[in-house]
PAKOLDREN-956803 format. One record per residue: x, y, z of N, C-alpha, C, O in turn; residue in one letter. Coordinates in steps of 0.2 Angstrom, whole numbers, padded with zeros to 4 digits, always signed. Atoms other than C-alpha are relative to their C-alpha. Example, Ala and Ser with C-alpha at 12.3 -4.5 7.8 and 13.67 -1.06 7.14 Angstrom:
2
+0004-0006+0000+0062-0022+0039+0004+0006+0000+0009+0005+0003a/-0004-0006-0001+0068-0005+0036-0004+0005+0003-0001+0011+0004s/
This chain:
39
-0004+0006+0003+0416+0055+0157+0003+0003-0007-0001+0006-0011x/-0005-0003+0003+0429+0061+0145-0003-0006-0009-0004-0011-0010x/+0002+0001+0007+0425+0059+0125+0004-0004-0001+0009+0000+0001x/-0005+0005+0005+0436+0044+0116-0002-0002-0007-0007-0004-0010x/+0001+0002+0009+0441+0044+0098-0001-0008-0002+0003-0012+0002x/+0000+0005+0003+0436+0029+0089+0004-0004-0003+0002-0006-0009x/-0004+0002+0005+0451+0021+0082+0000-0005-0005-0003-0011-0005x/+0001+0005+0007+0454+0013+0067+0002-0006+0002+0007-0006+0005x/-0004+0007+0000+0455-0005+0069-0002-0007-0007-0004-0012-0007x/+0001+0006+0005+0455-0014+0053-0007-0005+0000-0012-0003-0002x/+0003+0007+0002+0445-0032+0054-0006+0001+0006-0012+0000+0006x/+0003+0000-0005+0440-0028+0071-0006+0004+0000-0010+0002+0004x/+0005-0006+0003+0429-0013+0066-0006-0003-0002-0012-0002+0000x/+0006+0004+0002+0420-0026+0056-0005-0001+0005-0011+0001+0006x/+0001+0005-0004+0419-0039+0069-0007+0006+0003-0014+0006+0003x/+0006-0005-0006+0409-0024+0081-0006+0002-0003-0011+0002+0001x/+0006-0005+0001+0397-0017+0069-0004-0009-0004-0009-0009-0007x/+0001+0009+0002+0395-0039+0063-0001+0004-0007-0007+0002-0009x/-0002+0000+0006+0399-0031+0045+0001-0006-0005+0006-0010-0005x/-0001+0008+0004+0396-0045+0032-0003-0004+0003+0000-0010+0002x/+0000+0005-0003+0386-0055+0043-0008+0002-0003-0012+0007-0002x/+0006-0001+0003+0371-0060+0033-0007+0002+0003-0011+0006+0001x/+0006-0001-0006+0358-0062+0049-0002+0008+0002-0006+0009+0007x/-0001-0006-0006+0362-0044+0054-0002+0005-0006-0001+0011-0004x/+0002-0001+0004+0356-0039+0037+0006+0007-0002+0004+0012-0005x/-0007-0004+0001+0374-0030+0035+0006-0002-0007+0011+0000-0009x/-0005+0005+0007+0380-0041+0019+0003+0004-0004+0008+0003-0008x/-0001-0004+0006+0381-0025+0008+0005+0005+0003+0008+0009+0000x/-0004-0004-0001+0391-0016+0020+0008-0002+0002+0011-0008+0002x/-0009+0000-0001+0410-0012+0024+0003+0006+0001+0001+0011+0000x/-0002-0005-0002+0422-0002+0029+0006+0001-0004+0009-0004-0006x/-0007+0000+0005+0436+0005+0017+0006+0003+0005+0005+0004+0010x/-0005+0001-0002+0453+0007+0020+0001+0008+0002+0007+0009+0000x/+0002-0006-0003+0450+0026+0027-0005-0002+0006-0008+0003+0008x/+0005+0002-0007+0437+0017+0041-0005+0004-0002-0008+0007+0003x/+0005+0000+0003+0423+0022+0031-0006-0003-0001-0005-0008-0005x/+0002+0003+0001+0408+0015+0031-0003+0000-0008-0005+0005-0011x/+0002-0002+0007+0403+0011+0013-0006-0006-0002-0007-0012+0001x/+0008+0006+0005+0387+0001+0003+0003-0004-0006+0000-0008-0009x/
């Protein structure tokens, strides 16, 4: 099965990793505008 890059998708990025969703104990995290995850 052939390797696929991950692309940038802005909001949806979020959305996937539930970024900012307090239950998921993720509130501190995010992604900057480089698709970085940052604290």
């Amino acid at each position: 099965m052939p390797h696929r890059k991950i692309k940038k998708q802005g909001k949806n990025w979020r959305k996937f990793w539930k970024l900012g969703v307090d239950g998921w104990n993720t509130q501190f995290f995010d992604v900057n505008k480089d698709g970085e995850l940052v604290a």
